[in-house]
Every structure is written in C-alpha cells, then in structure tokens.
C-alpha positions as MATLAB code, in Angstrom:
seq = 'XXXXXXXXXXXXXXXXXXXXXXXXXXXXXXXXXXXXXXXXXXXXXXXXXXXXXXXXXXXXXXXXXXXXXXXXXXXXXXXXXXXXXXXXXXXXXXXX';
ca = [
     -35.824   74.935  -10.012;
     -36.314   72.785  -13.010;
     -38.965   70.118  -13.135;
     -38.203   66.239  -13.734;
     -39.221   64.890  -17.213;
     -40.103   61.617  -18.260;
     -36.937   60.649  -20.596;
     -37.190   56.882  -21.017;
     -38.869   54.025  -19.333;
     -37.914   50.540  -19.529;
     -39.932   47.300  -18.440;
     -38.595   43.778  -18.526;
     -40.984   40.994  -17.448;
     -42.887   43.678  -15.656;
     -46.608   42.268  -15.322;
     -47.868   41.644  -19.020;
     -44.589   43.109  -20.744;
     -41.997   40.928  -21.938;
     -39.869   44.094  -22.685;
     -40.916   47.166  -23.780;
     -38.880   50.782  -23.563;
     -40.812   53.979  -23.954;
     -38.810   57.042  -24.885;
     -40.755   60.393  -23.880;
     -39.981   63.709  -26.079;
     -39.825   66.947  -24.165;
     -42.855   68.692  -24.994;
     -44.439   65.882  -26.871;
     -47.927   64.501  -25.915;
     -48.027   61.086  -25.521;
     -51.058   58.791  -26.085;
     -50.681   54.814  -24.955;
     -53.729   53.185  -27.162;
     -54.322   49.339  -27.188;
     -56.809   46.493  -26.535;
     -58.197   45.713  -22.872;
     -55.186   43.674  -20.989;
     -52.513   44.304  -23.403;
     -50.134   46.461  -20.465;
     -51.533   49.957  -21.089;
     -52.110   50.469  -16.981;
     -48.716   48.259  -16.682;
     -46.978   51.687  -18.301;
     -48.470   53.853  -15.578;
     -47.634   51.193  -12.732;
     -44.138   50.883  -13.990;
     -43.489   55.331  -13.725;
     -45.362   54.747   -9.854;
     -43.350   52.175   -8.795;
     -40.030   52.785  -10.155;
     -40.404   56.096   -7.838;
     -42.270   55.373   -5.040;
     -41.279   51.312   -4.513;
     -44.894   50.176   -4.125;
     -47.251   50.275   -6.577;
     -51.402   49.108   -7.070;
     -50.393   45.553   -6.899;
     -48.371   43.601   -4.197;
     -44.069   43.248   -5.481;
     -45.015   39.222   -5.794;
     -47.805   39.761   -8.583;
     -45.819   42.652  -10.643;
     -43.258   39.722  -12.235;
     -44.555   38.203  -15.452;
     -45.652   34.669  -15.042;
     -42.557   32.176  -15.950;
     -39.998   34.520  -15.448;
     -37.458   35.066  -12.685;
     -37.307   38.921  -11.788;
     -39.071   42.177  -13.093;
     -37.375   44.769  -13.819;
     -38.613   48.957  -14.474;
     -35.476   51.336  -15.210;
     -36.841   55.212  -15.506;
     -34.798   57.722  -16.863;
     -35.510   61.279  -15.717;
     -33.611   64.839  -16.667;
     -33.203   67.790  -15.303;
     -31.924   70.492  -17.295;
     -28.474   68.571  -18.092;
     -28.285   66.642  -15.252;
     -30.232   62.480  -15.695;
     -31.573   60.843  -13.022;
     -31.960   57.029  -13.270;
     -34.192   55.148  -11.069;
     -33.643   50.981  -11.484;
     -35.717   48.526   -9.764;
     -36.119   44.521   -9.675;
     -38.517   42.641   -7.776;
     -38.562   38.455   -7.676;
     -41.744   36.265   -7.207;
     -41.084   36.646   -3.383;
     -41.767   39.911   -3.059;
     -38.371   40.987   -2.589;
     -37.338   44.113   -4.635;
     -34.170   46.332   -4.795;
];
C-alpha cells in the first residue's frame, strides 16, 4: 500500500495566520524558518488537527482574534488518488 503525502495545506484565520497555503513537493525537504510567534508551530497544529479534529489548543482559541471561523483544508495523495480533509471551527468551539 502506498503512503499518504503531504500535497497542500491551507490555513485561513487559523491562530496567527491570516491565510497562508503551503504546497509540499514529493520528495522535497521542507524547512519552516521564522521569528518566535510568527505561526511556525501554527503549520504543525494545522496538519494535527485537520486529521485528528483536536489539536494542542482547545477549537475556541485556534480562530484568529477578530475573525469569524478558522479554517485548515489538507490535501493528501495517494498514488493518483487525493484525499482532502476540510475543517472550520467558530469562537464557540464548534467545528465541522
């Protein structure tokens, strides 16, 4: 069987990112560099909770301050075949 691979991760008013969208390149090394508190972790936390629906932090705390909703959409392949994972949580807590 085929493993998953990263293909593309996007975060919308997802803790400290306004929007950001990270495409992955098979075989590619990928190194996320930045100043303390600029979203580096927020990256990682996006992958964990996009898949698992819980992450470090409690649903209420991942939406950036002022804004309605977060929202993580991870693209995955296998082989051919593209998996897409799409989440939103609101300041409640509520997610889908």
């Amino acid at each position: 069987m085929q493993p998953l691979l990263l293909k593309k991760l996007t975060l919308k008013d997802f803790l400290s990112h306004e929007r950001s969208e990270i495409e992955f390149a098979e075989k590619d090394q990928l190194l996320i560099d930045g100043a303390s508190g600029v979203g580096k972790s927020s990256v990682f936390d996006g992958i964990i909770w996009a898949i698992y629906g819980q992450g470090r932090v409690d649903n209420r705390s991942l939406v950036r301050k002022g804004t309605e909703k977060a929202r993580v959409r991870l693209e995955l392949t296998r082989g051919d075949e593209t998996v897409i994972i799409e989440r939103t949580a609101t300041p409640g807590g509520k997610h889908t």
